[in-house]
ZAZADREN-423470 format. One line per field, with one value per atom (N, C-alpha, C): z, y, x; chain; residue number from 1. Coordinates in steps of 0.2 Angstrom, whole numbers, plus 5000, padded with zeros to 4 digits. Layout:
up = (Z,...) $
north = (Y,...) $
east = (X,...) $
chain = (A,...) $
resi = (NUM,...) $
END
This chain:
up = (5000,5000,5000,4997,4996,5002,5005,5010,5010,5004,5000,5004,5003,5001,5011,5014,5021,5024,5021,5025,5022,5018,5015,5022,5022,5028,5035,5037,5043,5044,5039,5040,5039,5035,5035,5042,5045,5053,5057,5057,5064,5062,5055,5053,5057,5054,5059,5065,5068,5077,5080,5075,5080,5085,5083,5084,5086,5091,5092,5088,5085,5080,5080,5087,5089,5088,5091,5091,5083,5079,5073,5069,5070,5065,5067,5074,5073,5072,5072,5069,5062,5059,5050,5050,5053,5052,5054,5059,5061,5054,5053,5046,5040,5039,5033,5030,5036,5035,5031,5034,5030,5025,5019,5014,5012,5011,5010,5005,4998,4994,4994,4999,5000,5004,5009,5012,5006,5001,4995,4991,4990,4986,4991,4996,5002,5003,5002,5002,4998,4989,4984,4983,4985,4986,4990,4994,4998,4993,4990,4987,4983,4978,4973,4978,4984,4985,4986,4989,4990,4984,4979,4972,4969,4972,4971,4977,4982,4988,4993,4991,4994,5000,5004,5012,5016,5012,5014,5021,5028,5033,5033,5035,5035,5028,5022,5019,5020,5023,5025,5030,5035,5043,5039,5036,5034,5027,5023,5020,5027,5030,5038,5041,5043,5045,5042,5035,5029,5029,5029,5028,5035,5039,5046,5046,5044,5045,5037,5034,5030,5032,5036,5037,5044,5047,5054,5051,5045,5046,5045,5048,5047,5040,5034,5028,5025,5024,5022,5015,5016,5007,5003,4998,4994,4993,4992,4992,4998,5003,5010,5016,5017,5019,5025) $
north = (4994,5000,5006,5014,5018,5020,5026,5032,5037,5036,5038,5034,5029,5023,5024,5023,5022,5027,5034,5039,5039,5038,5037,5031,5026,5021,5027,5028,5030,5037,5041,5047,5043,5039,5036,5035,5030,5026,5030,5039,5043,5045,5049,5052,5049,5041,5037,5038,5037,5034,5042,5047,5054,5057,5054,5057,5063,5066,5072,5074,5081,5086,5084,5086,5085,5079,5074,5068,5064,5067,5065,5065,5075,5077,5074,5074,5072,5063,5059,5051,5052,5056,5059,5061,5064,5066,5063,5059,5052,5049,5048,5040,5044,5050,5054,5055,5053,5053,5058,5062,5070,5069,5068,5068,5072,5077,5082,5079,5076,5073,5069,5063,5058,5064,5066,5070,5073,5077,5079,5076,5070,5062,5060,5059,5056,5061,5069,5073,5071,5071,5072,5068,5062,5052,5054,5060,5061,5066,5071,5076,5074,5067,5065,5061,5059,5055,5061,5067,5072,5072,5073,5076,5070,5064,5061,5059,5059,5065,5066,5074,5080,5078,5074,5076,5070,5067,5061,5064,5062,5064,5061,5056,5053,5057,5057,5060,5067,5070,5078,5079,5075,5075,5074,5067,5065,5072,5075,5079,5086,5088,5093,5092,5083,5084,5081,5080,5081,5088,5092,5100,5103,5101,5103,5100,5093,5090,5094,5095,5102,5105,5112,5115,5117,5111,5110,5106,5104,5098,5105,5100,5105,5103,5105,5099,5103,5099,5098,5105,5108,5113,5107,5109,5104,5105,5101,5102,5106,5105,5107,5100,5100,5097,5096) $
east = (5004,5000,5004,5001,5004,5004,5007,5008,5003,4998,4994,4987,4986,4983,4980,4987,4985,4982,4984,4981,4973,4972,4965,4962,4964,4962,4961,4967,4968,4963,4962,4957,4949,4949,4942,4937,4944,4944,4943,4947,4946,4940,4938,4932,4926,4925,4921,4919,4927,4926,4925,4925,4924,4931,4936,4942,4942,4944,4944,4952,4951,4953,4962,4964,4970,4974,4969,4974,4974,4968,4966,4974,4975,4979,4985,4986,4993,4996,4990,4991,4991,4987,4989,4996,4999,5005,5011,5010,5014,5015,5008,5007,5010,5010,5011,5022,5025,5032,5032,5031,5033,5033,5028,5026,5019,5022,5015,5011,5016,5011,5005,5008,5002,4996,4999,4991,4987,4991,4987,4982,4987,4982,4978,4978,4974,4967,4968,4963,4960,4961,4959,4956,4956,4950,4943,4945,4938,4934,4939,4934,4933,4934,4930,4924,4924,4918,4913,4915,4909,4908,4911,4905,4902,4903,4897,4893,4892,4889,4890,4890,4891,4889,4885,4882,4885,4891,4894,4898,4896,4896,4906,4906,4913,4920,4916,4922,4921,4916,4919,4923,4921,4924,4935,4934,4941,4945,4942,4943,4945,4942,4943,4952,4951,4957,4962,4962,4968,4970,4966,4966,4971,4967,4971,4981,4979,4982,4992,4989,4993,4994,4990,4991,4996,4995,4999,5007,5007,5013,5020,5026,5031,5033,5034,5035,5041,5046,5052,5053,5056,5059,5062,5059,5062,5070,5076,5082,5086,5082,5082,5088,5091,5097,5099) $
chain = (A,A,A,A,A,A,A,A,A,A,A,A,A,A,A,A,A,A,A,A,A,A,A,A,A,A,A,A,A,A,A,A,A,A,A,A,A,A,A,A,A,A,A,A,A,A,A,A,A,A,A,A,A,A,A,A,A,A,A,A,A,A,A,A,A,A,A,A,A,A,A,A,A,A,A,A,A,A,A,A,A,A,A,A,A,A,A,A,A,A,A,A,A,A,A,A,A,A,A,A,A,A,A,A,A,A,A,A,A,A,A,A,A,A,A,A,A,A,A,A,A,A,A,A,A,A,A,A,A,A,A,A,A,A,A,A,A,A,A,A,A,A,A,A,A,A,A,A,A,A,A,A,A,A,A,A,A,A,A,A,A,A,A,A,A,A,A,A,A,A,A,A,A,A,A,A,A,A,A,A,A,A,A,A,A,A,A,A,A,A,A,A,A,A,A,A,A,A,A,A,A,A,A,A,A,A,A,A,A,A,A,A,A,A,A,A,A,A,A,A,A,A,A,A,A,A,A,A,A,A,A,A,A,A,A,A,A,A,A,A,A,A,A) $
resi = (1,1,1,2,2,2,3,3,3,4,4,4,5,5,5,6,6,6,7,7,7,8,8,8,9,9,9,10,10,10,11,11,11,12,12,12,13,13,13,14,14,14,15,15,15,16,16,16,17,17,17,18,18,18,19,19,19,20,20,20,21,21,21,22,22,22,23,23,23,24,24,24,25,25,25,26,26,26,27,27,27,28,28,28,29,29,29,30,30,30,31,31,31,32,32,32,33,33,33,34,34,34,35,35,35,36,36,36,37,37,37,38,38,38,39,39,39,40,40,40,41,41,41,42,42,42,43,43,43,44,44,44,45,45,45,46,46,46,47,47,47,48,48,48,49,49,49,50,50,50,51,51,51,52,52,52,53,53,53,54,54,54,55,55,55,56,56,56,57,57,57,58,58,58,59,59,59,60,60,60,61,61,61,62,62,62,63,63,63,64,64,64,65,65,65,66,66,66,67,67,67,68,68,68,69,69,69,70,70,70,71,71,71,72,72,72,73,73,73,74,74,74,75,75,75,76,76,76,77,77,77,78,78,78,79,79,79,80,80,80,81,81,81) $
END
């Protein structure tokens, strides 16, 4: 599985269990090995499920703390040493 793949698992899972916000983001960024990428790709699995529907409660919640979970990472400059 990708790094990709898991974080789609792993946001699905919190989303479900109603993870609170904090401990959510920071098990995505644990699983994320500083790979912004995959959070990207991981985001972008949910925003195709909302546009086929929009009221999907789980891939909102996991789409939320993808988001957070960017916005909080400390992530690498490329060519950064």
């Amino acid at each position: 599985m990708t790094t990709a793949e898991l974080l789609e698992e792993k946001a699905e899972s919190l989303a479900r269990g109603g993870t609170d916000t904090d401990s959510a983001v920071g098990q995505l960024l644990d699983l994320s090995g500083m790979k912004r990428v995959s959070v990207v790709v991981a985001r972008h699995h949910f925003l195709e499920q909302l546009e086929e529907d929009s009221e999907d409660p789980v891939a909102t919640r996991a789409v939320e703390l993808l988001d957070e979970a960017l916005t909080r990472g400390d992530w690498p400059i490329e060519g950064d040493e």
